[in-house]
Kinemage of the C-alpha trace (Angstrom):
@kinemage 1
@onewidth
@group {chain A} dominant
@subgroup {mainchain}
@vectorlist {calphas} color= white
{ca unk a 1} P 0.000 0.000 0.000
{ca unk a 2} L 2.377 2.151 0.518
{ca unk a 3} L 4.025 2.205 -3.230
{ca unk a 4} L 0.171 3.452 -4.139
{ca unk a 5} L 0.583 6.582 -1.836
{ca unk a 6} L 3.585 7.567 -3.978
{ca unk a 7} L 1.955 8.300 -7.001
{ca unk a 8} L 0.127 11.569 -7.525
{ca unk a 9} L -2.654 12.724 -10.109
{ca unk a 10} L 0.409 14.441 -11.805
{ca unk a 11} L 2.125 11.727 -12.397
{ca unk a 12} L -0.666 9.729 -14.198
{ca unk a 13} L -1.611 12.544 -15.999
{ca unk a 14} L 2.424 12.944 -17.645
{ca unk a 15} L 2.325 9.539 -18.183
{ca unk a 16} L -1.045 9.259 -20.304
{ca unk a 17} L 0.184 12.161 -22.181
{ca unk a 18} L 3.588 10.694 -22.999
{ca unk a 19} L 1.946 8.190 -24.400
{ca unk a 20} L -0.241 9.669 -26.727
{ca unk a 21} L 2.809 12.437 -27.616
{ca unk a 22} L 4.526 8.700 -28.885
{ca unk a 23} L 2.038 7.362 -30.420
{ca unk a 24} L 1.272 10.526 -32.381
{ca unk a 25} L 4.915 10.655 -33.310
{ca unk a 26} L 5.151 7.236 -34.447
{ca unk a 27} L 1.820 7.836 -36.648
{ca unk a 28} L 4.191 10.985 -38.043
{ca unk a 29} L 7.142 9.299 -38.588
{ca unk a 30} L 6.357 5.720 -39.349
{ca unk a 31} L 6.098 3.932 -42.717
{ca unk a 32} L 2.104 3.149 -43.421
{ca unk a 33} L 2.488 -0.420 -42.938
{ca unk a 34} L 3.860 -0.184 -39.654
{ca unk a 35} L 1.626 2.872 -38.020
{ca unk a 36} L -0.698 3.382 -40.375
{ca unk a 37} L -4.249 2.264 -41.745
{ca unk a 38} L -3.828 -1.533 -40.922
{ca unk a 39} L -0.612 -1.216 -39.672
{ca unk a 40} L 0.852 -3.957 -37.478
{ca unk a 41} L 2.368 -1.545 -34.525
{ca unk a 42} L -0.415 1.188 -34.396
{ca unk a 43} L -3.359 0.286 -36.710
{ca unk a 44} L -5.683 3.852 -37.135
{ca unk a 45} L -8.142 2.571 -38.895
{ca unk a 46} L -9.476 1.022 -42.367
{ca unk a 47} L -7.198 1.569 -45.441
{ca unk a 48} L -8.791 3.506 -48.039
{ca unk a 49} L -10.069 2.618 -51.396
């Protein structure tokens, strides 16, 4: 219980948005097929036709 008391609201919050900073930047930066529409890392949604 007492590793639980360590972690603030702040922390969670810089953590969530490090997260989506990366993913974002890994969308950016990323060839299609990996982080992409039906990518295999980060898949964004349905490739269109």
């Amino acid at each position: 219980m007492n590793l639980l008391s360590q972690i603030s609201f702040d922390a969670i919050a810089a953590s969530l948005l490090a997260c989506l900073v990366i993913r974002e930047l890994m969308i950016i930066v990323l060839p299609d097929d990996i982080a992409g529409p039906g990518g295999w890392l980060v898949d964004t949604g349905e490739e269109e036709a």
